[in-house]
C-alpha positions in Angstrom: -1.5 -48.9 2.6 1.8 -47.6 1.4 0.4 -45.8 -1.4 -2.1 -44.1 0.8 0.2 -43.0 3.6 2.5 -41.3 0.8 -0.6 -39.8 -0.5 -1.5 -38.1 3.1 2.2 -37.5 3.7 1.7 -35.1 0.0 -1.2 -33.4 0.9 0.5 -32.6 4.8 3.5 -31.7 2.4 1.8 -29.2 0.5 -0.4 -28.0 3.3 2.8 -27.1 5.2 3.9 -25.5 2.4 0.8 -23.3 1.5 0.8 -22.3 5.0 4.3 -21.0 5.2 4.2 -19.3 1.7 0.9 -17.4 4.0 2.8 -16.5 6.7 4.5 -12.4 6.5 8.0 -12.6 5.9 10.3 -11.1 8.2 12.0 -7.7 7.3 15.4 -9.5 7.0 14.1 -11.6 4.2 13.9 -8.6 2.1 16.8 -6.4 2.9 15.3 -4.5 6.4 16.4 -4.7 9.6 13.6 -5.6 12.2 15.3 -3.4 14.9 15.6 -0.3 12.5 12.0 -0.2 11.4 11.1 0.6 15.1 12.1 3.5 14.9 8.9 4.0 12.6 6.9 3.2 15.1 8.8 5.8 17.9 8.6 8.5 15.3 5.0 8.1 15.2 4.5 7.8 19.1 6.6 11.0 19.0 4.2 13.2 17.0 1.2 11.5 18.8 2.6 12.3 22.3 3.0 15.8 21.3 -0.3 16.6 20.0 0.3 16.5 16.8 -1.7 13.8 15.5 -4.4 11.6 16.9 -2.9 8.5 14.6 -1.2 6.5 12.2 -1.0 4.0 10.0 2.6 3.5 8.5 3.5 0.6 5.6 6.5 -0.4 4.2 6.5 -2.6 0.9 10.0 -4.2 -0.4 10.9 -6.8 -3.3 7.1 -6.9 -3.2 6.3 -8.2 0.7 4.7 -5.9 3.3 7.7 -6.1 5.9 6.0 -3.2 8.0 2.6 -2.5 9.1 1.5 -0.9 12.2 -1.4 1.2 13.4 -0.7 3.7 16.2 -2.9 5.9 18.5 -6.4 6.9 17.6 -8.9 7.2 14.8 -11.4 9.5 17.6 -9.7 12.0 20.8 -12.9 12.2 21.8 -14.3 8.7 21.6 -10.9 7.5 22.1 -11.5 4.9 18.9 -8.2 2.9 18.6 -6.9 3.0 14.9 -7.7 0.3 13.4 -5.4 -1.3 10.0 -8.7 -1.2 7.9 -9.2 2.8 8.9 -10.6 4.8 5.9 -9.0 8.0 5.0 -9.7 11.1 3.0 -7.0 10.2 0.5 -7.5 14.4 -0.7 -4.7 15.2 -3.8 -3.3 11.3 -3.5 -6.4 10.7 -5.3 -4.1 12.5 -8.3 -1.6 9.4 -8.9 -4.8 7.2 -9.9 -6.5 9.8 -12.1 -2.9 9.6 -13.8 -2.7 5.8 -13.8 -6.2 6.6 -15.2 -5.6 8.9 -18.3 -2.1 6.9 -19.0 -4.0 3.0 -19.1 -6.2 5.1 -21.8 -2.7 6.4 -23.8 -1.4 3.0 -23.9 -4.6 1.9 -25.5 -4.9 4.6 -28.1 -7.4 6.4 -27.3 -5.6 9.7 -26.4 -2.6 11.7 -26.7 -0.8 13.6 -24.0 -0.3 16.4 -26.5 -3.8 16.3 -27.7 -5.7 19.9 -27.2 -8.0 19.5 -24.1 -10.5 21.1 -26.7 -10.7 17.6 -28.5 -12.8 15.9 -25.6 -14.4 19.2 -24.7 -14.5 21.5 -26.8 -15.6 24.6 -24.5 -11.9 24.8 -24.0 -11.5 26.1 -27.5 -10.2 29.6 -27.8 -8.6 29.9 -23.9 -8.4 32.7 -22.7 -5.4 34.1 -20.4 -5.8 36.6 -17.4 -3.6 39.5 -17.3 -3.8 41.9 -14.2 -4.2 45.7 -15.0 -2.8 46.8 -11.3 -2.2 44.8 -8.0 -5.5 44.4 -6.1 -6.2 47.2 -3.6 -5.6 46.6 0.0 -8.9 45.4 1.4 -10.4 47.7 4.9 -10.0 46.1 7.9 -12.4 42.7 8.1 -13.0 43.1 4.5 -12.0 40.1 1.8 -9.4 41.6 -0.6 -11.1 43.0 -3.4 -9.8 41.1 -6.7 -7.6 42.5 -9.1 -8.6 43.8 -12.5 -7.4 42.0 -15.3 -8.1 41.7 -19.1 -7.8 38.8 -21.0 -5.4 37.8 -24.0 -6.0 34.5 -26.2 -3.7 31.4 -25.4 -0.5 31.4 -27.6 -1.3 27.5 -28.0 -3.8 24.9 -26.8 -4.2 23.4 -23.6 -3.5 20.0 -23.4 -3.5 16.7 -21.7 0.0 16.8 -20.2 -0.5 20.9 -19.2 -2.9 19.3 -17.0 -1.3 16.3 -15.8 1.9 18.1 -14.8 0.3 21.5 -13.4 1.3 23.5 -15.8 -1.5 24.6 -17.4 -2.5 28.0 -15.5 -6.2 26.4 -14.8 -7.0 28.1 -11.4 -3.7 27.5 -9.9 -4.1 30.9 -7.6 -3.3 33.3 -10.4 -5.4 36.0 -11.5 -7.7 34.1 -13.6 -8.7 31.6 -10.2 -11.0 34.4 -8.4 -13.5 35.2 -11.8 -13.4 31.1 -12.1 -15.5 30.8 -8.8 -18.3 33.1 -10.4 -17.5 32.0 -14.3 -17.4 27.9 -13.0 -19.1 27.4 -9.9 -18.2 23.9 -8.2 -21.5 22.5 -6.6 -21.1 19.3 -5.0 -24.0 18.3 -6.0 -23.0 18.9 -9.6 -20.9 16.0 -11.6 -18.0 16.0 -14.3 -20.6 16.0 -17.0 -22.4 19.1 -16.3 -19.5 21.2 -14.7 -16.5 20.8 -16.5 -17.3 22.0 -19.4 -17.9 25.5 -17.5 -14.4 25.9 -16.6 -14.0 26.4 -20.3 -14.7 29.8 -20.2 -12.4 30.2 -16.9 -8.9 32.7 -17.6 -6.1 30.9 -17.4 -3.6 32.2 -14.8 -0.5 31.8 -17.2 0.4 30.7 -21.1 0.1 27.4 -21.2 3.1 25.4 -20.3 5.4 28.2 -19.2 5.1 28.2 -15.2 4.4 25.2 -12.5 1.5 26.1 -10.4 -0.7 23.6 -8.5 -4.1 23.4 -9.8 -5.5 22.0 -6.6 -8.8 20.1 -8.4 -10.5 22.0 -11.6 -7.0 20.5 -13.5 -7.4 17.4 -12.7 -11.1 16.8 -12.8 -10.5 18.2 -16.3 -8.9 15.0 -16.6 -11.5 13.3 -14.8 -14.0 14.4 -17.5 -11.8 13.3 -20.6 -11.6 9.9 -19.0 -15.2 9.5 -19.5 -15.7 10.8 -22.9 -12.7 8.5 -24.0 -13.6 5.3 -22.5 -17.7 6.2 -22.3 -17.7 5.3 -18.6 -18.6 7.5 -15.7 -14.9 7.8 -13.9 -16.3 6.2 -11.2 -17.5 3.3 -13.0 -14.1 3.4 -15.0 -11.4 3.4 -11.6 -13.7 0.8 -10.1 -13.4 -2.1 -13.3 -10.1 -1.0 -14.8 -8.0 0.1 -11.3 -9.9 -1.2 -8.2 -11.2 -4.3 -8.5 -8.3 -5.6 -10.4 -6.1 -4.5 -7.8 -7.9 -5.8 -5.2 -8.6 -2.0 -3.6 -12.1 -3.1 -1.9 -12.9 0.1 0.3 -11.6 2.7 -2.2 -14.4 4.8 -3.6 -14.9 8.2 -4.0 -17.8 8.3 -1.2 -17.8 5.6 1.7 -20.7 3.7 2.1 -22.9 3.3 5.1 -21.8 0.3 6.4 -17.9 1.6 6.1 -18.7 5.0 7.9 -17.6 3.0 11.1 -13.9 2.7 10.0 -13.6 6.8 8.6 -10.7 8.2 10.7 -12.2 11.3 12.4 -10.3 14.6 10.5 -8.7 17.6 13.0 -6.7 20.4 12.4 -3.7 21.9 14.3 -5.3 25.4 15.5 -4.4 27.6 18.5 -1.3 25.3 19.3 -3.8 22.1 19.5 -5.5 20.1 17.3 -9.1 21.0 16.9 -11.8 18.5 15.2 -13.1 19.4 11.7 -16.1 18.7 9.9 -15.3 17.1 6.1 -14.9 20.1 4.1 -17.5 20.8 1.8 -15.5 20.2 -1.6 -15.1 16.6 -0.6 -18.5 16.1 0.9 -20.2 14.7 -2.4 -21.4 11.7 -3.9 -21.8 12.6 -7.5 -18.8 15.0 -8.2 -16.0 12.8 -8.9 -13.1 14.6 -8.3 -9.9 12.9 -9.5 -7.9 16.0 -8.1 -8.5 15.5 -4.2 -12.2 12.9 -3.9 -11.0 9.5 -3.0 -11.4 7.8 0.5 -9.3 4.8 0.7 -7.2 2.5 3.0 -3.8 1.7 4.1 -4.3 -2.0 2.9 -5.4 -0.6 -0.8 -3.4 2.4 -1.7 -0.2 0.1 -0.9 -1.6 -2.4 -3.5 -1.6 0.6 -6.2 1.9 2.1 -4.8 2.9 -1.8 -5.3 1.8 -1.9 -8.8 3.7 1.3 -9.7 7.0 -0.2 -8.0 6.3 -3.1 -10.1 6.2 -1.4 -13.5 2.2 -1.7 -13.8 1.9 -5.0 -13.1 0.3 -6.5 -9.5 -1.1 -10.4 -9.1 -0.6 -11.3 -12.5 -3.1 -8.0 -13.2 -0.9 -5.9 -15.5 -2.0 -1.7 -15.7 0.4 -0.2 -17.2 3.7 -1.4 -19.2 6.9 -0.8 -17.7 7.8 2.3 -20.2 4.8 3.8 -19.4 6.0 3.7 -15.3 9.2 5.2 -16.4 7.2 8.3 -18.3 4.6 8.7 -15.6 7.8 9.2 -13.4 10.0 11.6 -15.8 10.4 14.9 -15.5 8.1 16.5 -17.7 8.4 20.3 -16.8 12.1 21.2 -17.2 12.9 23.8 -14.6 10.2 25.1 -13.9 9.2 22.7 -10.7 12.4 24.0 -9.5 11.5 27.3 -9.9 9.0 27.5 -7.7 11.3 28.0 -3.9 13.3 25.9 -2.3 11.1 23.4 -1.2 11.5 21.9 -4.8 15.1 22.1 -5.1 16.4 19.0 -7.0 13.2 18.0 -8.1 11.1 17.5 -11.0 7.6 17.0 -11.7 6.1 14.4 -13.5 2.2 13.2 -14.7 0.6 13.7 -11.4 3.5 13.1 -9.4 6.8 14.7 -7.8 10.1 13.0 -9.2 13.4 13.4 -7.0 16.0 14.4 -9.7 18.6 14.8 -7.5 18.2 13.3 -3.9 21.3 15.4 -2.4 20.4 18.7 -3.6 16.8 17.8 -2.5 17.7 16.9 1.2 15.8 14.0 0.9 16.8 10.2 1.8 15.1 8.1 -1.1 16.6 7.4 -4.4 16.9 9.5 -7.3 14.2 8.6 -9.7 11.8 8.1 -6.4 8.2 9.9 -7.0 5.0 10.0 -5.2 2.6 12.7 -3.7 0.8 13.6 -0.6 -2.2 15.2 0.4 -3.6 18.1 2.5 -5.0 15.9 5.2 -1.5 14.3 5.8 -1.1 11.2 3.7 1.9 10.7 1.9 3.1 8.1 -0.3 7.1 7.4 -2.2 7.6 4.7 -4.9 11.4 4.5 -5.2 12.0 1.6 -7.8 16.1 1.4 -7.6 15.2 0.0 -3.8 12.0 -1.9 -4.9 10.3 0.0 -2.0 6.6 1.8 -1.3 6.4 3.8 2.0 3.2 5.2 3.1 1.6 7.3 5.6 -1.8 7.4 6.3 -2.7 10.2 8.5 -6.0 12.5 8.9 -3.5 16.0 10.3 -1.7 18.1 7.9 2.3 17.6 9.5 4.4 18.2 6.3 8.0 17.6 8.0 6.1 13.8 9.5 6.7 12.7 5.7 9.7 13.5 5.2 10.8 12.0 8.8 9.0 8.9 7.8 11.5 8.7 4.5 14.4 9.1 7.0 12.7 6.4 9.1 12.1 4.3 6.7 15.3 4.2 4.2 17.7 3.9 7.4 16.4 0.7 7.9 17.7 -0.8 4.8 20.8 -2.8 5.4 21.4 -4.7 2.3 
């Protein structure tokens, strides 16, 4: 009888203690103070009760426990549709970071280079071309589009490469003069896919010589390197985030497309217009199923995007499911560009950029509250994410309302509530 009452008295033992290794830690546990991290949740009430946004969700990972997690205000104004933590978002340019994680996970292995020639995996890139304007376009009558500048073309002094397209500097239509002739010279049809449209944007004018400005190459860049994923690893990209990024990481709603049965949870998108926010239809770029755009397609959720920005903050390595190596972390979040992230205003004072994300060089100079060394991205709906490594921290913001200074508010919000 003995022997089976200290038998049950185990098994309660390590019931008790499965179930208290379950339960969410409290903020103190890993440096945060419980009081400061409301003020998260007043900054987002703040932007909500002045029209601003409809909703949030707002997470804060540290020393690898979810301390903070709230959802705020509404997925619907007109259905009045409480946000809900399993919400699905148009993730737009933070679909970038993965395409990165993407194309580095294939360096590690070997099977490309960041300096090797885009031209290597598709070979319509051979021989770029780079657009030179003859005169400054004419001013356009009134109602009229402005008509587009003449140029002529000059060859590229060098190839384009892997990491002119990972770190925006490789002139493909980044707004230059080579972007407008690229809508005729590469249409983008959504119902087109990597395959059969990237190749096209071979014969598009660069806007600059490779490697010697910073300009934002808003999707043809990176669906480039959507397109070189596939002919490296012989998957579709889709096929390729799902079995090497998502399933191992656990990111069950992420997918470049939701499917019927998730079109429930899709946060309703609006736009701040005439001094009020107006609802928008998904814009037409992102309203495809077979176009898998690594520069702006993903939909995802609070609940999986933290569990990639954890991975990061980890060095590449989440559950026992290693990505990445550590090194490889470091380079990803590096300054790759020089000055030349700088030298685009003011708004990138003290940083730098790295392979698909924004590096803080210099947090002081920057006027921003994370660590040096911190990188992330947003994206033009309003999401925001930060990986700062020094304070073993991810914040992120999951929004469907283009408020830049809400991100940077959210840092302050955030970082103010560590007290260790």
């Amino acid at each position: 009888m003995k022997r089976h009452a200290l038998r049950r008295f185990s098994v309660l033992l390590i019931a008790l203690a499965l179930t208290a290794g379950a339960l969410p830690p409290k903020p103190e546990d890993v440096g945060l103070s419980s009081d400061r991290l409301q003020r998260i949740n007043q900054l987002v009430q703040r932007y909500i009760d002045e029209g601003r946004i409809t909703g949030a969700i707002t997470v804060v990972s540290r020393k690898g426990q979810v301390a903070h997690f709230e959802a705020q205000g509404q997925m619907d104004l007109e259905a009045k549709t409480p946000m809900r933590k399993d919400a699905i978002f148009r993730m737009a340019s933070m679909s970038k970071p993965v395409t990165g994680a993407a194309i580095l996970m294939l360096m590690e292995e070997g099977r490309l280079r960041l300096g090797d020639p885009v031209s290597r995996f598709i070979p319509e890139f051979k021989n770029a071309k780079v657009a030179m304007a003859r005169a400054p376009a004419a001013a356009a009558p009134p109602g009229q589009p402005r008509p587009e500048p003449e140029i002529y073309t000059v060859p590229a002094e060098r190839d384009l490469t892997i990491r002119d397209l990972m770190t925006h500097t490789s002139g493909l239509e980044s707004g230059g003069p080579g972007t407008r002739p690229g809508a005729r010279l590469a249409p983008r049809r959504s119902a087109s896919n990597l395959a059969a449209y990237v190749p096209t944007l071979g014969a598009v004018p660069l806007d600059f010589q490779p490697g010697t400005e910073w300009r934002y190459s808003a999707l043809a860049g990176i669906e480039v390197l959507g397109r070189i994923v596939e002919v490296a690893s012989g998957q579709t990209f889709d096929q390729f985030l799902k079995q090497r990024i998502f399933d191992p990481l656990e990111m069950k709603d992420t997918a470049f497309y939701p499917t019927e049965d998730r079109m429930a949870r899709v946060v309703t998108l609006y736009d701040w217009r005439d001094g009020k926010l107006m609802r928008i239809e998904t814009p037409a770029w992102l309203a495809t199923k077979t176009l898998f755009s690594g520069g702006g397609g993903l939909w995802s959720t609070a609940d999986d995007y933290i569990r990639f920005g954890q991975m990061l903050v980890n060095g590449g390595v989440l559950n026992g499911k290693r990505l990445l190596s550590p090194r490889t972390v470091d380079l990803m979040a590096s300054n790759h560009v020089g000055g030349l992230y700088t030298g685009i205003g003011e708004s990138a004072k003290g940083m730098g950029f790295g392979l698909t994300v924004e590096v803080v060089l210099d947090h002081v100079a920057a006027g921003r509250h994370v660590s040096n060394g911190s990188f992330g991205w947003g994206g033009a709906f309003g999401t925001h994410f930060w990986v700062d490594r020094k304070e073993q921290l991810v914040g992120l913001l999951m929004v469907q309302e283009p408020v830049g200074a809400m991100r940077m508010d959210l840092e302050n919000a955030v970082m103010q509530a560590i007290v260790e």
